[in-house]
C-alpha positions in Angstrom: -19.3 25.0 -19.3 -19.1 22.1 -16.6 -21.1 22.9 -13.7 -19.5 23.4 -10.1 -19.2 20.1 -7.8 -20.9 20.2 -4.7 -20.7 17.8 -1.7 -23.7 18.1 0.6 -22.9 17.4 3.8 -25.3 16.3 6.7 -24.8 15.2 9.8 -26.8 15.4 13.2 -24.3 17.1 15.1 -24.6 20.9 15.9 -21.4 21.7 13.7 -19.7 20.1 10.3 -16.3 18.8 10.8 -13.5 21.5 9.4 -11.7 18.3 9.1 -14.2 16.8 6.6 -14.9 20.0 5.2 -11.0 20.6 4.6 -10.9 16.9 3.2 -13.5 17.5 0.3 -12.1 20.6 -0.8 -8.7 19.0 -1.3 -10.7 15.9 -3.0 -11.8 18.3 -5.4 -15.5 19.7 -4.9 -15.7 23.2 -5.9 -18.4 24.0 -2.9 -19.1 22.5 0.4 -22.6 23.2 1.5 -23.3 21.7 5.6 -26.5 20.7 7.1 -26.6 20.3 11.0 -28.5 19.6 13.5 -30.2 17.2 10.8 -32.6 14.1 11.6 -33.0 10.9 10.0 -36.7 11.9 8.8 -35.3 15.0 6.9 -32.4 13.2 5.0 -34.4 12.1 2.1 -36.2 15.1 1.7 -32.7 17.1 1.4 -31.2 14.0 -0.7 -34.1 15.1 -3.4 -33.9 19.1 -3.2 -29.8 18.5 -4.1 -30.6 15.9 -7.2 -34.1 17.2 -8.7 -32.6 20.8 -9.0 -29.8 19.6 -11.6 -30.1 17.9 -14.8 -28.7 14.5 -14.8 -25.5 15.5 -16.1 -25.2 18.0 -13.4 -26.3 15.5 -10.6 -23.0 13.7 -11.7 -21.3 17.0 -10.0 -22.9 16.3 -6.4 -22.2 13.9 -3.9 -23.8 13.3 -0.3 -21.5 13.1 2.6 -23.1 11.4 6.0 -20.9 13.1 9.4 -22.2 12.6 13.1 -20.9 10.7 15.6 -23.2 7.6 15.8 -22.6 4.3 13.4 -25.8 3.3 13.2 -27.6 6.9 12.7 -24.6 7.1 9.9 -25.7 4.2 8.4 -29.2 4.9 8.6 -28.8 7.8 6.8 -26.4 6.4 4.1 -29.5 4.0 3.2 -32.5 7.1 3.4 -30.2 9.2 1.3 -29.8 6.0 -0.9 -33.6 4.8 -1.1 -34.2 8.8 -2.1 -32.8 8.5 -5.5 -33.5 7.1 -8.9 -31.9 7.0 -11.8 -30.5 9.2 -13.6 -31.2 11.5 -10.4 -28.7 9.7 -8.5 -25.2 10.7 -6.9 -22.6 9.0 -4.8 -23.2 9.2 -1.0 -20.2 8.4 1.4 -20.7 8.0 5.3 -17.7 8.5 7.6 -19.1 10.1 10.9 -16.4 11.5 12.9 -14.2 9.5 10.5 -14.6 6.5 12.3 -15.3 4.0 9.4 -11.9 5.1 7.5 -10.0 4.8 11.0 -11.7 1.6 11.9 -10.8 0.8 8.5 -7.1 1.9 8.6 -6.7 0.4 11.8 -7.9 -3.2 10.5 -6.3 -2.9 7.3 -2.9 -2.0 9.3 -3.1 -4.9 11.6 -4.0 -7.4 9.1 -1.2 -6.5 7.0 1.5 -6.4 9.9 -0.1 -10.0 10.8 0.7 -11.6 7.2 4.1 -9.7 7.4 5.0 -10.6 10.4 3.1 -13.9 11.4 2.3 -15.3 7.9 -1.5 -15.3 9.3 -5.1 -13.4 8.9 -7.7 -12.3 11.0 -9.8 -15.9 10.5 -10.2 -17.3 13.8 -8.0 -15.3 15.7 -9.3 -14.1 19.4 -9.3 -9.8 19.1 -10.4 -7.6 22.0 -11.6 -4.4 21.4 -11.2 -1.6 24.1 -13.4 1.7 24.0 -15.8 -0.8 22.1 -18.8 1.2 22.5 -17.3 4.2 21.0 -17.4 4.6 16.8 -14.4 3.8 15.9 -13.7 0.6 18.6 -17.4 -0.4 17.2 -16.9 -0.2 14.0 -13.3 -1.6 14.1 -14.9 -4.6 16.1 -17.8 -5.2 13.3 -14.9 -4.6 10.5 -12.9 -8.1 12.3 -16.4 -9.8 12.6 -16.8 -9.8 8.8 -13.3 -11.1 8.3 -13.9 -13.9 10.9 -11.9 -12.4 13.5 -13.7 -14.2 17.5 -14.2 -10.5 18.4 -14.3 -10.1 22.2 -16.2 -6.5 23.4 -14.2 -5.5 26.6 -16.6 -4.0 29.1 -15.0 -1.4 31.6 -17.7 -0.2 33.5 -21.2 -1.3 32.2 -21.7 -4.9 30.6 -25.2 -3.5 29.7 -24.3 -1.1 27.9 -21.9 -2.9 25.3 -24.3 -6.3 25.6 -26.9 -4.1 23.8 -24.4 -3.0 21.4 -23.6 -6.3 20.5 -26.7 -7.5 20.3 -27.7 -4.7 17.7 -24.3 -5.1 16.2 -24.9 -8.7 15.7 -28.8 -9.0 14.5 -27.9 -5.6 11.9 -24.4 -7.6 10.5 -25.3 -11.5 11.2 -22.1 -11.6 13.0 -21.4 -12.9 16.6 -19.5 -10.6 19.0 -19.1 -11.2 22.4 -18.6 -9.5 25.5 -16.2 -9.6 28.3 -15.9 -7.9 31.4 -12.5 -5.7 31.9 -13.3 -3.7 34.8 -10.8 -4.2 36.9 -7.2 -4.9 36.4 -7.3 -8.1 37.1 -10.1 -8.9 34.8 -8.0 -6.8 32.0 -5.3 -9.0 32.4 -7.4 -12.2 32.0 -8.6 -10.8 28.6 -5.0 -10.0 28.0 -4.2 -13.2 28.2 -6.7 -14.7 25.4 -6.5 -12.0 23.4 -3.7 -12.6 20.2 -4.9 -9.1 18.6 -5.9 -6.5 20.9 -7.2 -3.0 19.5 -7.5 -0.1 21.6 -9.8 2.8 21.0 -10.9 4.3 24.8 -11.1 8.0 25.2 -8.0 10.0 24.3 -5.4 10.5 27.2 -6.5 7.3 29.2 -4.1 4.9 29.6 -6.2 1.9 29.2 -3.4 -1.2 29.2 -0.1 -1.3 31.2 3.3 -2.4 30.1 3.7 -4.7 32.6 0.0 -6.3 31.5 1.5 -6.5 28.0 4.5 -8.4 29.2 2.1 -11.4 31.0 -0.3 -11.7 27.6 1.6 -14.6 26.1 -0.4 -15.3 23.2 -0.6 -11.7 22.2 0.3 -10.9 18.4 -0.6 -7.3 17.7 -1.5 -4.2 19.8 -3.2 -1.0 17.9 -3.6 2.1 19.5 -5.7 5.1 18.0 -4.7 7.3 21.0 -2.8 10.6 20.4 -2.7 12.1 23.1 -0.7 11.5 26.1 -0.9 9.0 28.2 -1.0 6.4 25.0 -3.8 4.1 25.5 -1.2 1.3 25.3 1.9 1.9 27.1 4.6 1.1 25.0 3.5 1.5 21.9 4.2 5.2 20.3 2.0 7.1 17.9 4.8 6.5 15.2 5.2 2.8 15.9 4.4 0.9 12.6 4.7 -2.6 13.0 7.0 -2.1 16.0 8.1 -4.8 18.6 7.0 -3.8 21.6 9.8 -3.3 24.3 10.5 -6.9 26.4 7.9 -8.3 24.4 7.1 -10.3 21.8 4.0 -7.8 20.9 4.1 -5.4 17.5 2.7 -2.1 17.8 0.5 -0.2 15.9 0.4 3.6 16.4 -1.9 6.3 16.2 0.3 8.3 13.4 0.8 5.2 11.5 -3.4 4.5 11.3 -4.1 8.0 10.9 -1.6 8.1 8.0 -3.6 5.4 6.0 -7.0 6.7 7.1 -6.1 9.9 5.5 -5.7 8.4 2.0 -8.4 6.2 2.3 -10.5 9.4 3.0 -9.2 10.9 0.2 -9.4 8.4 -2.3 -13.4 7.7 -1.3 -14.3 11.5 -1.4 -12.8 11.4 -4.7 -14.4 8.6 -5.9 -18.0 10.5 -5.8 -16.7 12.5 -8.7 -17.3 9.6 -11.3 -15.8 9.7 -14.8 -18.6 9.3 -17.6 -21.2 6.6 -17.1 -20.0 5.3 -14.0 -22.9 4.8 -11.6 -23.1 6.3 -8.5 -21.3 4.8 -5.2 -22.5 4.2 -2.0 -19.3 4.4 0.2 -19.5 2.9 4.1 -17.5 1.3 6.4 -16.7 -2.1 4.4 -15.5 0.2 1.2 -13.4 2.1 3.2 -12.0 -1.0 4.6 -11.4 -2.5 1.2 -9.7 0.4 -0.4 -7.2 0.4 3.0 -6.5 -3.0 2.8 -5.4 -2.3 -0.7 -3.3 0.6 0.0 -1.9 -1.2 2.4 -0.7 -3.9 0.5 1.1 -1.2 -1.4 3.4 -0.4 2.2 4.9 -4.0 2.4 
């Protein structure tokens, strides 16, 4: 008899995510089991309590799954949980906290699609400014861009210390080179605006961060992407459902909330249920760059 699948699932936060949870079940794991409140120190420890009480056949039937909030802790763990194993005591482990590195991922994978489609061009060398950088999925989007050699500008609103030590931990961790520019004022937004040819928008949900009228003066901009849901839109103009849509007396396409979260979803899905390898397949060890390669490849798929 073939032994139950279970996903462990740590994170530091005080509660799982139902939407993770919810995600795994319809993956396929038979059982769910959450940790919280858990700390780097412990993950390794927990890592070896799920794989040394199985024999190896069974261990095929587990997988770790890494939640939070914070990139870096995520990653962190993703490598502790890693470094805990040996074979044949190994399973998959998959780090997504809050979702961010499938929505980052979605959200890249979108734009560079709409750019080929639309512009005949990639993310090489073109200037991107990330709003809401400091939050995981701006961070992560703007790390994502990096590695595809995207001139990634941070867009400070209120504390250029705060996103200057992000970017320099961002940039020592990945050997990239993001840089940092101050938007803290409108007319200081509009100046970024106007270098910017790919602009990505993750600020706090129900801020409008970037005007219409802004949009209208940023001559050189390409593609706007917009992970707000909630009303106001971070990016006036450009709807949750917008796919690829011209933006209204522009010459801007929009990229949606629905549209990214659409993609995220299946690249979610398909990575949790890629920890259920088939027979001999080795374990996986699932961050934000697979999740950005398996949306870039479903994306290809929508045009």
């Amino acid at each position: 008899m073939e032994k139950p699948s279970i996903l462990h699932l740590f994170t530091a936060a005080k509660n799982a995510s139902p939407f993770d949870v919810n995600m795994a079940f319809d993956a396929g794991f038979d059982k769910i089991m959450p940790y919280t409140n858990v700390e780097l120190s412990e993950v390794a420890g927990l890592t070896q309590d799920a794989i040394f009480s199985r024999s190896p056949s069974g261990v095929k039937r587990e997988g770790v799954f890494i939640g939070g909030r914070d990139i870096d802790l995520a990653m962190q763990m993703l490598h502790a949980a890693k470094n805990a194993m040996f074979a044949p005591f190994a399973c998959s482990v998959f780090a997504d906290p809050s979702g961010a590195f499938t929505t980052a991922a979605a959200m890249i994978a979108k734009v560079e699609a709409h750019l080929k489609a639309k512009f005949g061009e990639d993310l090489n060398g073109k200037t991107l400014s990330v709003f809401g950088a400091t939050g995981p999925v701006g961070g992560c989007a703007a790390i994502i861009a990096a590695k595809q050699g995207a001139n990634v500008q941070l867009v400070a609103h209120n504390s250029l210390a705060r996103v200057e030590a992000k970017a320099q931990l961002w940039n020592s961790e990945y050997q990239i080179n993001l840089q940092i520019v101050d938007g803290s004022t409108d007319a200081k937004k509009s100046d970024v605006l106007a270098q910017a040819e790919i602009v990505i928008c993750a600020a706090a949900a129900g801020v409008q961060v970037i005007s219409l009228e802004q949009l209208t003066q940023a001559k050189r901009l390409k593609i706007v992407a917009d992970v707000n849901a909630v009303a106001p839109n971070g990016v006036q103009g450009v709807d949750v459902s917008h796919d690829g849509v011209q933006v209204a007396s522009t010459n801007i396409y929009g990229i949606g909330a629905l549209a990214i979260g659409q993609l995220k979803y299946a690249t979610q899905h398909q990575l949790l249920k890629q920890m259920l390898p088939q027979d001999q397949e080795k374990p996986k060890y699932l961050d934000f760059m697979a999740a950005f390669n398996l949306a870039r490849e479903l994306s290809k798929n929508q045009y």
